[in-house]
N, C-alpha and C positions, 0 to 999 in steps of 0.2 A: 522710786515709785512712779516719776512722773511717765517714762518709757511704756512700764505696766500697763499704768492707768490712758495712756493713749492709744496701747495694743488694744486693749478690752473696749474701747469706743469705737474701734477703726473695726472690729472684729461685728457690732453689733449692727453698725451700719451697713457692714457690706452684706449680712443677713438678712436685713429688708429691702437691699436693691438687689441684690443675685435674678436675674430672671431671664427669660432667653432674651437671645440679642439679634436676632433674627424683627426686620421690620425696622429698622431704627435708619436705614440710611434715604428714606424721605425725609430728615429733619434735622441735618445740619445747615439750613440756612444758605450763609454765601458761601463755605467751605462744603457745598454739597459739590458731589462729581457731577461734570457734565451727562454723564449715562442716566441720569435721576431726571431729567426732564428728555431723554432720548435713549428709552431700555433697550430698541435696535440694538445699537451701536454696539452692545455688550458681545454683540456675536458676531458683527460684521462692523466694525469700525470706518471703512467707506460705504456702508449703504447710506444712500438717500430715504431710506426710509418710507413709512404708507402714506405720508404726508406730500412726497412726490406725486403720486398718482394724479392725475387729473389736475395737478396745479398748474400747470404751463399757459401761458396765453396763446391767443390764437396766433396763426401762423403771418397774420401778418403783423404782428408785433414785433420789433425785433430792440434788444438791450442797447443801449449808448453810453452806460453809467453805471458802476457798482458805487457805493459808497460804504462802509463796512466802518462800524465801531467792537471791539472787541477784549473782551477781560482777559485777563493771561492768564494761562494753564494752569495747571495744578502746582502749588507749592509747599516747600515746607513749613511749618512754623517759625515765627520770630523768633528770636534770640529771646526777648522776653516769654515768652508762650513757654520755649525750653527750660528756660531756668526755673519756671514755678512746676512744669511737668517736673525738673531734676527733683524740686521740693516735696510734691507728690510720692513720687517711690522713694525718697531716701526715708518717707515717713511707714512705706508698708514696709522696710527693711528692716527696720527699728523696732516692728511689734514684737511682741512672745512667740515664743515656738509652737506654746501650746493656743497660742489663736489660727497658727497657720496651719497646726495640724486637723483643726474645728470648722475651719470658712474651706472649702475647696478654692473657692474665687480668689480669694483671701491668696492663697498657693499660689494660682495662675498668676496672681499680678507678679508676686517677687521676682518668681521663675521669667517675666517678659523684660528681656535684656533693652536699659534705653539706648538706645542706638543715636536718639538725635545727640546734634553737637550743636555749642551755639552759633560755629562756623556759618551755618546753614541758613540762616537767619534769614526766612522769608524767599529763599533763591527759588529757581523755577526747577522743579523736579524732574526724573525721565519722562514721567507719564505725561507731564505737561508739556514738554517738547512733542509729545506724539500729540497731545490732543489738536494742538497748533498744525503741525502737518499733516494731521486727517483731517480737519475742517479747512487747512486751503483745499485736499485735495476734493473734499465733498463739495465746496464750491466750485471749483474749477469743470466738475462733472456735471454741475447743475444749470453753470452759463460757462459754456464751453466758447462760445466767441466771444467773450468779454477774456478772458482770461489765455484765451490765446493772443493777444499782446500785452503779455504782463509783463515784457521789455518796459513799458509807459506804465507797470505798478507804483504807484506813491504810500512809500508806507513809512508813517512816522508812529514815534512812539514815546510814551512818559520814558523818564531817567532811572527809571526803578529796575534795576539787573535781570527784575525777571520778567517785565516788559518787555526790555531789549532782549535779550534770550526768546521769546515769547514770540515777537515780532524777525527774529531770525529763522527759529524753528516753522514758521507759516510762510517764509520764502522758500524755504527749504523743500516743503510738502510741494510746493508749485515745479521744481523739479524734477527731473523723469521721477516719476513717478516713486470717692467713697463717704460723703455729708464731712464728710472730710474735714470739717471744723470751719470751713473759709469758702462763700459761697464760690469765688474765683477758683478755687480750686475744683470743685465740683464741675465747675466752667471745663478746666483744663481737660479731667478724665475726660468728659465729653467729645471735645476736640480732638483729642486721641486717639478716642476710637473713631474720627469723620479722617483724621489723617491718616491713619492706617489701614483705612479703606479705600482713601481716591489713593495712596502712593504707592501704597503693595498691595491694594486688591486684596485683603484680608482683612477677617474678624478677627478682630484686636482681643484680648481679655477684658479689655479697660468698657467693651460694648456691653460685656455681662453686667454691669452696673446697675442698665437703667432698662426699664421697663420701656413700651411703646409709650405709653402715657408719660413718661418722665420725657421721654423724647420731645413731645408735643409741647411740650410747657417752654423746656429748652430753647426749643427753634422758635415759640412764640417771644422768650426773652432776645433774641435775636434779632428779629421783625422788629420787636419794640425800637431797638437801637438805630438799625436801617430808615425805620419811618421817621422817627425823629432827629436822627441827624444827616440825611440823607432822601430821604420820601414825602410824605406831606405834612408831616409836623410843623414846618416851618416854611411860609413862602418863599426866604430866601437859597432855601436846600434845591429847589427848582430853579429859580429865577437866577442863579449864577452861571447854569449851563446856557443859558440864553444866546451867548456866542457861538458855542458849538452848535448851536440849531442853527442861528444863520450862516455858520462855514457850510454846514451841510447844502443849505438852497443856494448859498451864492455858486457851488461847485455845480449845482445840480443846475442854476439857471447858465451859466459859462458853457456847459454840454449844449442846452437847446439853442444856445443863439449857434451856435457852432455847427450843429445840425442845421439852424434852418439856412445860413449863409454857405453849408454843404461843405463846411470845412471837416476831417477828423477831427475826431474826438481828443484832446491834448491830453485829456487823464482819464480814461474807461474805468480806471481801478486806483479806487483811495482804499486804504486801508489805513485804521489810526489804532494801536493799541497802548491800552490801559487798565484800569481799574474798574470794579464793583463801585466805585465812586465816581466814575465817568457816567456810566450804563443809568445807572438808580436813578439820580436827578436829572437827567433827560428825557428819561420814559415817565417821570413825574407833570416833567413841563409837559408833554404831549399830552396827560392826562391818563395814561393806563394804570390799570392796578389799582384805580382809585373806589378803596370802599365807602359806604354812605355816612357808616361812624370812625372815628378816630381810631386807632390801635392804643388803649392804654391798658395799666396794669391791671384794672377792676373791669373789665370789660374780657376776659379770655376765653370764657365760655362762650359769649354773642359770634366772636370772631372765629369761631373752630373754624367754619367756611368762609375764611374770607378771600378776599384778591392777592391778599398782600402781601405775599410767600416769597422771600427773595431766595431761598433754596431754587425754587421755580423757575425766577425771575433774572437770576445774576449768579448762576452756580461758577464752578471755575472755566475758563474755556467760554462766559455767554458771550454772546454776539449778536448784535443789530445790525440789518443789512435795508437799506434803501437803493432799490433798482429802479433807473429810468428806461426807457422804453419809446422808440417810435413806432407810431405805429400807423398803417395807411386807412387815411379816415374814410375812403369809400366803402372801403373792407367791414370798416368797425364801427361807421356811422358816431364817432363819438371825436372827441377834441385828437390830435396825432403823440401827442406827449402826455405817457402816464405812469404812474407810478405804483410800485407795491415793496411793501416793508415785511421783515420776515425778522422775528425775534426767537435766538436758536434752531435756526434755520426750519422754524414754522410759519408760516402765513399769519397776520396779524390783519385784522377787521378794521377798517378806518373807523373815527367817529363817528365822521360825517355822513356816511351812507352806508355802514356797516357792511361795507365790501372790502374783499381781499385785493381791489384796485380802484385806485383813482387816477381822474384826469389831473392832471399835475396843476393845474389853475384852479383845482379846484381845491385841492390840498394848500395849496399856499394862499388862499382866501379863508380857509378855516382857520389858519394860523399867523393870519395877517398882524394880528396885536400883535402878536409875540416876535415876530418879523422886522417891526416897522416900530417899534418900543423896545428896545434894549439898552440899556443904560447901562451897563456892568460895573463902568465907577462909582455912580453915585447910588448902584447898588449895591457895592460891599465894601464904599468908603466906610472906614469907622468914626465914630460919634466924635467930636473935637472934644480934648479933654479939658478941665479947667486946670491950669497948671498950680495955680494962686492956690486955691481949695485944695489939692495935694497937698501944696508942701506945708500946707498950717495943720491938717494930719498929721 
């Protein structure tokens, strides 16, 4: 009976999610494909996009510095993620005949052959190798003399395979050219259909699930995670990347002295890649993304519009890029070294004077606390434990 009786539940629910599945790919979160915050791309994979147009500084600006942080390409699912996906369909293989001939959806799912292995466990996919060699190549078109001595590229990268693959594949581009009983579960279909989407460019069956509305709730439990382990939940979620903010300016101030002593530039091009866990808590420290109330659970209505989208923010493939610039202060009447940040290779507003550029002294006075206070050990030393008080536990 118990088979029966969990056909007949699986068959009920998938009756009230069945809905089209068209609209759902804004709302996978950090498993969103990079094309979701750059719909270009879908047709021209090296265009620069309308966000080029009229970005360029004046002519007598010229680059001295890319610095570039970077999330890795598209990938598969963990080995974990696979296994409870395996537990998912071996549960619609199991219903009744007569639920499968009753649900069409129901149909679809059996009929969708799993193909993941747990081999694959999180590895960098094809698409994310492409994603990785059209974004060097769209950088390389964007600042073509910074990148024409990518001989002096420094590109390191976390230990995670598909970093390394990740950080390969972007050198490479530089190159000629169902309520399911178990809310995890219902996590999983989800993820599914966002993988079968960025990895084969295909609407999965597992999309027919969920409404746009179930989507929205989805990516808001998503968000939730992101902000709170990762975004402004916690000052220390910020305040750990505090190192990587000052590699970024020590690198960025080792150019200007260089510059003004009229030496070459020793590194035009850092490139560092990593993680959705790199990106999050550094764009936190800077302060973006930040909305005026918290993200929690009883608040999802308030937040329908909020900042805090890391689909948006940290999809597969995001990238932060900090460019330095001199530039001739007759020309431009303003300081010779300056700066502009571009998140997914769009133009990002400083705080400070909500311009797409600043004077680089000016940027690193805004961010002087953060500069000149870093502590990182006695930031994320842990609390001394009493050992005594244990062991009488």
């Amino acid at each position: 009976m118990a088979p029966r009786r969990a056909g007949a539940a699986l068959l009920v629910l998938a009756l009230l999610l069945v809905v089209a599945s068209a609209g759902l790919s804004g709302y996978f979160g950090t498993k969103s494909r990079y094309e979701e915050v750059n719909p270009h791309l879908v047709c021209d994979p090296l265009s620069l996009g309308p966000a080029a147009v009229g970005s360029r500084l004046p002519a007598a600006c010229a680059p001295l510095q890319l610095r570039a942080l970077l999330r890795h390409g598209t990938r598969y699912p963990t080995a974990g993620q696979i296994r409870r996906l395996g537990e998912l369909h071996a549960r619609l293989l199991r219903r009744p005949a007569a639920a499968a001939a009753a649900c069409p959806t129901a149909a679809d799912l059996a009929a969708w052959q799993m193909w993941y292995e747990e081999s694959l466990d999180g590895r960098l996919a094809p698409q994310g190798r492409r994603d990785m060699e059209h974004l060097a190549r769209r950088l390389a078109a964007r600042f073509p003399a910074l990148f024409a001595a990518r001989r002096r590229l420094v590109l390191a990268s976390s230990s995670k395979h598909r970093c390394l693959q990740s950080g390969a594949a972007f050198r490479r581009g530089l190159g000629p050219s169902l309520s399911l009983g178990r809310d995890d579960l219902v996590q999983v279909a989800f993820l599914t259909c966002s993988y079968e989407l960025a990895i084969k460019n295909v609407t999965s069956p597992w999309c027919s699930l969920f409404s746009e509305e179930d989507a929205k709730v989805l990516e808001y439990l998503n968000d939730l995670k992101q902000y709170w382990k990762r975004g402004y939940g916690y000052d220390i979620n910020s305040r750990s990347s505090c190192i990587l903010f000052q590699d970024i300016f020590q690198h960025l101030d080792k150019a200007v002295e260089e510059s003004k002593s009229s030496k070459p530039i020793s590194s035009p091009l850092i490139v560092q890649v990593g993680h959705a866990e790199t990106l999050q808590p550094l764009l936190a420290l800077m302060g973006f993304f930040k909305d005026d109330e918290p993200l929690k659970a009883n608040n999802y209505v308030r937040q329908t519009d909020r900042k805090f989208r890391s689909g948006r923010i940290v999809p597969y493939a995001a990238n932060l890029v900090f460019v330095l610039y001199h530039c001739d202060q007759v020309k431009t009447s303003k300081d010779e070294y300056q700066v502009q940040m571009l998140l997914n290779e769009k133009l990002m507003s400083f705080h400070h004077s909500n311009e797409t550029i600043s004077t680089y002294m000016d940027l690193k006075d805004y961010y002087k606390d953060i500069l000149e206070n870093c502590h990182f050990k006695e930031e994320c030393e842990l609390p001394k434990v009493n050992i005594t008080a244990i062991d009488e536990l």
